[in-house]
C-alpha positions in Angstrom: -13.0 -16.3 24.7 -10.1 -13.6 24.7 -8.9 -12.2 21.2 -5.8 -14.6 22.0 -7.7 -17.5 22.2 -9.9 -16.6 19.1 -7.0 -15.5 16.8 -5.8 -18.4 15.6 -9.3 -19.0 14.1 -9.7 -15.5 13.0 -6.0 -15.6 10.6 -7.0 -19.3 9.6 -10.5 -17.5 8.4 -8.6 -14.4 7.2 -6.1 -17.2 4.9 -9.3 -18.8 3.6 -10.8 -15.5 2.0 -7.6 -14.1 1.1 -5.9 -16.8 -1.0 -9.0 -17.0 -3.1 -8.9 -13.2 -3.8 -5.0 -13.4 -4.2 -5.6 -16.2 -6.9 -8.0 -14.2 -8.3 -6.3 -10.6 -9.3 -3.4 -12.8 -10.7 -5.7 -14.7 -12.7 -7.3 -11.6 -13.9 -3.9 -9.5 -13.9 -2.4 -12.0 -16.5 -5.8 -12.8 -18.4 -7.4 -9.4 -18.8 -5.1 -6.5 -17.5 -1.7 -7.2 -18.9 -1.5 -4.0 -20.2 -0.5 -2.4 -16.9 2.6 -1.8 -16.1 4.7 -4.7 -14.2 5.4 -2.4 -11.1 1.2 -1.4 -10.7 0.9 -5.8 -11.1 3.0 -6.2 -8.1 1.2 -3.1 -6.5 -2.2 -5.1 -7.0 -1.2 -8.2 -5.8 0.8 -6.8 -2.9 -2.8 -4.3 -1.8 -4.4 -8.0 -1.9 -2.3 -9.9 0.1 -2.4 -7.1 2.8 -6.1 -6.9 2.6 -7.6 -9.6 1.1 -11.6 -9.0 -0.5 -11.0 -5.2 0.4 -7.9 -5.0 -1.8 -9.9 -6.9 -4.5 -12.7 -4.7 -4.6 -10.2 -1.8 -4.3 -8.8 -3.1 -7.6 -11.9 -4.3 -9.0 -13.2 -0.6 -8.9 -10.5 1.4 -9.8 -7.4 -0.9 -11.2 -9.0 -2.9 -14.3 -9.2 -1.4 -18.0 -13.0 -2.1 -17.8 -13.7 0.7 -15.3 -16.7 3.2 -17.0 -14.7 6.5 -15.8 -11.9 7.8 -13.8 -12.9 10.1 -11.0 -10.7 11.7 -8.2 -12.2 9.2 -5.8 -10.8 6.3 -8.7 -7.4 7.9 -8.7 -7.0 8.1 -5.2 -7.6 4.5 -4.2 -4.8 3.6 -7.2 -2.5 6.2 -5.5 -3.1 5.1 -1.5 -2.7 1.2 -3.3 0.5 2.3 -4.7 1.5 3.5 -1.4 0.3 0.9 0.8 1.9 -1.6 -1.5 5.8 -0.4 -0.4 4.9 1.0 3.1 3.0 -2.6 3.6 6.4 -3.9 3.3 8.4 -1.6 5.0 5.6 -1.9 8.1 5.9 -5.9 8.2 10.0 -5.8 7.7 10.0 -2.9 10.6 7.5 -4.6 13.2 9.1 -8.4 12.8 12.6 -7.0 13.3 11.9 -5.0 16.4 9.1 -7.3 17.9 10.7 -10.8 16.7 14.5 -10.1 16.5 15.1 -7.8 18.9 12.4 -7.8 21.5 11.7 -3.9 21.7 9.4 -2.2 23.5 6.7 -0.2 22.1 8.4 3.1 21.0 11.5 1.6 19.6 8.9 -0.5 17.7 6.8 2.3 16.3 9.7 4.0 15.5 11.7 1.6 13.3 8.2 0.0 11.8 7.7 3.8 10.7 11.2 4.5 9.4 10.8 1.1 7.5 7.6 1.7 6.2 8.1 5.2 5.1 11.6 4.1 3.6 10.2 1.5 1.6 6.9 4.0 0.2 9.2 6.3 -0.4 11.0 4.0 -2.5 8.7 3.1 -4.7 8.0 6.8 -5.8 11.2 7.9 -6.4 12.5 5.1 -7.9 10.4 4.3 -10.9 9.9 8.1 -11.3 13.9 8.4 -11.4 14.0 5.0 -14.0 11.4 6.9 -15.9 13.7 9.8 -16.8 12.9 12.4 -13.7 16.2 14.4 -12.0 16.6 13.0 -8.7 16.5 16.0 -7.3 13.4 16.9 -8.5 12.1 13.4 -8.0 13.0 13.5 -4.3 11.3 16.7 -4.3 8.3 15.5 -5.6 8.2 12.5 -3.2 8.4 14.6 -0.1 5.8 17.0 -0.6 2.9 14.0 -2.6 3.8 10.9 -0.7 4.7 12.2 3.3 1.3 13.1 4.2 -0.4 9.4 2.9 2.7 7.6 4.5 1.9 9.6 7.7 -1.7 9.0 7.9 -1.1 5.7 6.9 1.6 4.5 9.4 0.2 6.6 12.3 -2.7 4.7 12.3 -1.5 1.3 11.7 1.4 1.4 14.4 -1.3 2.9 16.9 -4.0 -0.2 16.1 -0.9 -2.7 15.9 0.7 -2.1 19.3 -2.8 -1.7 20.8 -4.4 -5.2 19.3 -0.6 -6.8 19.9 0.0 -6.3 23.0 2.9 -8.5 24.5 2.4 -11.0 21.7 5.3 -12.4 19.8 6.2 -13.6 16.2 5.2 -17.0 17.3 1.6 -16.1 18.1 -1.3 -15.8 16.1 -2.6 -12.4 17.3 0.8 -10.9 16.3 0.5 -11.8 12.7 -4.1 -11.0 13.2 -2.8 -7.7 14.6 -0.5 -6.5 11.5 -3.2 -7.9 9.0 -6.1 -5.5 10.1 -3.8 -2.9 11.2 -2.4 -2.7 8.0 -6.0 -2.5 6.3 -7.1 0.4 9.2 -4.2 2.2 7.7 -4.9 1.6 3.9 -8.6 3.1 4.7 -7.2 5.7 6.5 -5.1 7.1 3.9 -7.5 7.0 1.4 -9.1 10.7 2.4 -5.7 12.3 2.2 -4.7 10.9 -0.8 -8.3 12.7 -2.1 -7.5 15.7 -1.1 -4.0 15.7 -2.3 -5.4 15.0 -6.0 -8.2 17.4 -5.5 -5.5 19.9 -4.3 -3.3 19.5 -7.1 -0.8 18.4 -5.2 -0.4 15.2 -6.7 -2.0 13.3 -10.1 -2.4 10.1 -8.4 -1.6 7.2 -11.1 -2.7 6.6 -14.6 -5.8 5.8 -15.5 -5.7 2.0 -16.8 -7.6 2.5 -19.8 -5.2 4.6 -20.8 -2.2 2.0 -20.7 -0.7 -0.3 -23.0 2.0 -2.7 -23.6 4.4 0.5 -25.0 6.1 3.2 -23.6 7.0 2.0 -20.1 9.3 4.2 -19.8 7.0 7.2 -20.3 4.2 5.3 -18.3 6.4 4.7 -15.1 7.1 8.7 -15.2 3.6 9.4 -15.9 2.0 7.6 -12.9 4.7 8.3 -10.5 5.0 12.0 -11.9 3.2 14.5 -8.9 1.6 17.9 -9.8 4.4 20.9 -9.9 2.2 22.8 -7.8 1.1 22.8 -4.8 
Protein backbone atom coordinates (compact mmCIF):
# COMPACT_ATOMS: atom_id res chain seq x y z
CA UNK A 1 0.00 0.00 0.00
CA UNK A 2 1.17 3.73 -0.93
CA UNK A 3 1.29 6.37 2.06
CA UNK A 4 -2.09 7.56 0.38
CA UNK A 5 -3.70 4.61 0.82
CA UNK A 6 -2.36 4.00 4.35
CA UNK A 7 -3.03 7.57 5.74
CA UNK A 8 -6.30 7.58 6.50
CA UNK A 9 -5.39 4.74 9.01
CA UNK A 10 -2.30 6.31 10.10
CA UNK A 11 -4.37 10.02 11.27
CA UNK A 12 -7.36 7.75 12.63
CA UNK A 13 -4.30 6.02 14.76
CA UNK A 14 -2.61 9.35 15.36
CA UNK A 15 -6.49 10.72 16.83
CA UNK A 16 -6.65 7.68 19.01
CA UNK A 17 -3.27 8.37 20.97
CA UNK A 18 -3.62 11.99 20.84
CA UNK A 19 -7.02 12.74 22.36
CA UNK A 20 -6.09 10.56 25.27
CA UNK A 21 -2.87 12.62 25.94
CA UNK A 22 -4.84 15.97 25.13
CA UNK A 23 -7.39 14.82 27.89
CA UNK A 24 -4.74 14.14 29.97
CA UNK A 25 -2.49 17.52 30.31
CA UNK A 26 -5.93 19.32 30.76
CA UNK A 27 -6.83 17.04 33.42
CA UNK A 28 -3.53 17.46 35.03
CA UNK A 29 -3.17 21.30 33.95
CA UNK A 30 -6.46 22.02 36.02
CA UNK A 31 -5.89 19.35 38.89
CA UNK A 32 -2.20 19.69 39.67
CA UNK A 33 -0.54 22.65 37.77
CA UNK A 34 -2.84 25.53 38.04
CA UNK A 35 -0.27 27.59 39.16
CA UNK A 36 1.11 28.34 35.70
CA UNK A 37 0.35 31.01 33.99
CA UNK A 38 -2.88 30.89 31.60
CA UNK A 39 -0.72 31.67 28.39
CA UNK A 40 2.09 28.54 29.34
CA UNK A 41 -1.76 26.27 29.78
CA UNK A 42 -2.67 27.07 26.31
CA UNK A 43 1.12 26.63 25.28
CA UNK A 44 0.79 22.92 26.84
CA UNK A 45 -2.22 21.94 25.43
CA UNK A 46 -1.50 23.56 22.00
CA UNK A 47 2.45 21.40 22.04
CA UNK A 48 -0.02 18.31 22.67
CA UNK A 49 -2.41 18.66 20.16
CA UNK A 50 0.43 19.13 17.55
CA UNK A 51 2.25 16.25 18.86
CA UNK A 52 0.42 14.07 20.77
CA UNK A 53 2.51 11.45 23.51
CA UNK A 54 5.70 13.50 22.40
CA UNK A 55 4.19 16.77 23.65
CA UNK A 56 3.05 14.94 26.80
CA UNK A 57 6.21 13.60 27.73
CA UNK A 58 7.71 17.01 26.62
CA UNK A 59 5.46 18.47 29.36
CA UNK A 60 5.67 15.69 31.70
CA UNK A 61 9.49 16.28 31.97
CA UNK A 62 9.96 19.75 31.97
CA UNK A 63 6.31 21.62 32.40
CA UNK A 64 4.82 20.24 35.82
CA UNK A 65 5.81 21.76 39.45
CA UNK A 66 6.88 18.24 40.39
CA UNK A 67 10.00 18.19 38.13
CA UNK A 68 13.39 17.39 40.61
CA UNK A 69 15.53 20.29 38.83
CA UNK A 70 15.68 22.64 36.13
CA UNK A 71 18.54 22.20 33.71
CA UNK A 72 19.31 24.02 30.36
CA UNK A 73 18.14 20.96 28.52
CA UNK A 74 14.49 21.51 30.93
CA UNK A 75 14.38 25.14 29.88
CA UNK A 76 14.88 24.62 26.40
CA UNK A 77 12.05 22.16 25.70
CA UNK A 78 9.63 24.88 27.73
CA UNK A 79 11.14 27.63 25.39
CA UNK A 80 10.93 25.46 21.78
CA UNK A 81 7.12 24.44 23.42
CA UNK A 82 6.46 28.08 23.74
CA UNK A 83 7.55 28.56 20.34
CA UNK A 84 6.07 25.75 18.63
CA UNK A 85 2.82 26.56 20.32
CA UNK A 86 2.25 30.07 18.04
CA UNK A 87 4.38 29.00 14.97
CA UNK A 88 2.12 25.62 15.15
CA UNK A 89 -0.63 27.93 14.43
CA UNK A 90 0.70 30.26 12.20
CA UNK A 91 2.15 26.91 10.11
CA UNK A 92 -1.49 25.24 9.94
CA UNK A 93 -3.29 28.88 9.19
CA UNK A 94 -0.36 29.44 6.41
CA UNK A 95 -0.44 25.87 4.61
CA UNK A 96 -4.55 25.49 4.64
CA UNK A 97 -4.82 28.98 2.99
CA UNK A 98 -2.34 28.49 0.29
CA UNK A 99 -2.87 24.72 -0.30
CA UNK A 100 -6.90 24.65 0.44
CA UNK A 101 -8.00 28.25 -0.57
CA UNK A 102 -5.88 29.18 -2.99
CA UNK A 103 -4.35 26.19 -4.73
CA UNK A 104 -0.52 27.39 -4.75
CA UNK A 105 2.24 25.76 -5.77
CA UNK A 106 5.06 24.89 -3.62
CA UNK A 107 6.99 28.09 -3.16
CA UNK A 108 4.10 30.38 -2.73
CA UNK A 109 3.21 27.78 -0.10
CA UNK A 110 6.40 27.63 1.86
CA UNK A 111 6.51 31.16 1.71
CA UNK A 112 3.20 32.28 3.19
CA UNK A 113 3.15 29.04 5.75
CA UNK A 114 6.63 30.65 6.92
CA UNK A 115 5.45 34.27 7.12
CA UNK A 116 2.37 32.87 9.04
CA UNK A 117 4.20 30.84 11.25
CA UNK A 118 6.87 33.11 12.08
CA UNK A 119 4.18 36.02 12.50
CA UNK A 120 2.24 34.11 14.83
CA UNK A 121 5.71 32.92 17.08
CA UNK A 122 6.65 36.12 17.04
CA UNK A 123 3.50 37.12 18.48
CA UNK A 124 3.42 35.35 21.29
CA UNK A 125 6.87 36.77 22.47
CA UNK A 126 6.31 40.15 22.06
CA UNK A 127 3.08 40.32 23.14
CA UNK A 128 2.96 38.97 26.70
CA UNK A 129 6.42 40.46 27.12
CA UNK A 130 4.88 44.02 26.09
CA UNK A 131 1.50 43.20 28.55
CA UNK A 132 4.07 42.40 31.15
CA UNK A 133 5.52 45.99 31.24
CA UNK A 134 8.60 45.61 28.48
CA UNK A 135 9.05 48.87 25.89
CA UNK A 136 8.11 47.67 22.60
CA UNK A 137 10.95 48.61 21.25
CA UNK A 138 12.97 46.75 23.32
CA UNK A 139 10.54 43.88 23.33
CA UNK A 140 10.77 43.76 19.47
CA UNK A 141 14.36 43.77 20.02
CA UNK A 142 14.49 41.05 22.13
CA UNK A 143 12.21 38.94 19.92
CA UNK A 144 14.36 39.29 16.87
CA UNK A 145 17.58 38.33 18.12
CA UNK A 146 16.00 35.02 20.94
CA UNK A 147 13.09 33.85 18.88
CA UNK A 148 14.39 34.08 14.81
CA UNK A 149 16.80 31.43 14.92
CA UNK A 150 14.14 28.58 16.68
CA UNK A 151 11.35 29.95 14.25
CA UNK A 152 13.92 29.29 11.46
CA UNK A 153 15.08 25.97 12.37
CA UNK A 154 11.78 25.15 13.14
CA UNK A 155 9.74 26.22 9.90
CA UNK A 156 12.69 25.21 7.58
CA UNK A 157 12.25 21.85 8.52
CA UNK A 158 8.68 21.44 8.75
CA UNK A 159 7.79 23.23 5.26
CA UNK A 160 10.71 20.99 3.71
CA UNK A 161 9.05 17.53 5.30
CA UNK A 162 5.44 18.97 4.58
CA UNK A 163 5.70 19.64 0.88
CA UNK A 164 7.83 16.47 0.47
CA UNK A 165 5.21 13.88 2.39
CA UNK A 166 2.24 16.22 0.69
CA UNK A 167 2.76 16.09 -2.43
CA UNK A 168 -0.25 17.08 -4.69
CA UNK A 169 -2.57 16.26 -1.90
CA UNK A 170 -5.40 18.58 -0.92
CA UNK A 171 -7.35 19.78 2.28
CA UNK A 172 -9.77 17.01 1.54
CA UNK A 173 -7.23 14.17 1.88
CA UNK A 174 -5.94 12.45 4.59
CA UNK A 175 -2.16 12.56 3.83
CA UNK A 176 -2.56 16.45 3.75
CA UNK A 177 -3.68 16.67 7.30
CA UNK A 178 -0.83 13.12 8.22
CA UNK A 179 1.64 15.39 6.43
CA UNK A 180 1.27 18.67 8.66
CA UNK A 181 0.96 16.49 11.93
CA UNK A 182 4.50 14.87 11.69
CA UNK A 183 5.95 17.74 9.95
CA UNK A 184 5.05 19.80 12.56
CA UNK A 185 6.59 17.38 15.22
CA UNK A 186 10.02 17.02 12.82
CA UNK A 187 10.12 20.72 13.35
CA UNK A 188 9.42 20.93 17.20
CA UNK A 189 12.54 18.28 17.56
CA UNK A 190 14.42 20.22 15.39
CA UNK A 191 14.37 23.34 17.19
CA UNK A 192 15.02 21.87 20.32
CA UNK A 193 19.15 22.05 19.74
CA UNK A 194 18.96 25.70 18.89
CA UNK A 195 16.91 26.72 21.54
CA UNK A 196 19.99 24.83 23.83
CA UNK A 197 22.39 26.70 22.62
CA UNK A 198 20.58 29.94 22.66
CA UNK A 199 20.15 29.45 26.69
CA UNK A 200 23.59 28.08 26.99
CA UNK A 201 24.77 31.17 25.01
CA UNK A 202 22.98 33.58 26.99
CA UNK A 203 21.20 34.68 24.46
CA UNK A 204 17.93 33.87 25.86
CA UNK A 205 16.55 32.63 29.55
CA UNK A 206 14.15 30.27 28.12
CA UNK A 207 10.91 30.34 30.44
CA UNK A 208 10.38 30.02 34.12
CA UNK A 209 10.98 27.30 35.88
CA UNK A 210 7.33 25.96 37.20
CA UNK A 211 8.29 25.46 40.59
CA UNK A 212 8.90 28.70 40.80
CA UNK A 213 5.23 29.96 39.87
CA UNK A 214 2.27 30.73 41.60
CA UNK A 215 -1.13 32.07 41.35
CA UNK A 216 0.44 35.99 42.00
CA UNK A 217 2.18 38.32 40.08
CA UNK A 218 1.19 37.52 36.53
CA UNK A 219 2.13 40.41 35.44
CA UNK A 220 5.75 39.99 36.67
CA UNK A 221 5.62 36.24 35.55
CA UNK A 222 4.52 36.97 31.82
CA UNK A 223 7.71 39.40 31.75
CA UNK A 224 9.84 37.06 33.47
CA UNK A 225 9.32 34.03 31.07
CA UNK A 226 9.04 35.98 27.94
CA UNK A 227 12.00 38.35 29.16
CA UNK A 228 15.38 37.21 26.81
CA UNK A 229 19.02 37.71 28.10
CA UNK A 230 20.45 41.48 27.38
CA UNK A 231 23.40 39.96 26.02
CA UNK A 232 24.29 38.26 23.43
Amino acid sequence: MTLTELSPWLLGAWAVVMLPSLALVLHDLRRHNSHLMPLMQVVWALTVFYSGPLGLLIYWRTGRKSIPDDGDWRRAFRSVAHCYSGCGMGEIVGVTLAVGLLALGNAWTAAITFAFAYLFGFALTVGPEIQGGTAPRTAVMDALKAETPSIVMMELVAISVDLLLAGDAGMGDALFWLSLVVSLTCGLLAAWPVNYWLIRRGVKEGMMDPRMTDHHGHGHDAHEQHGQAAQG
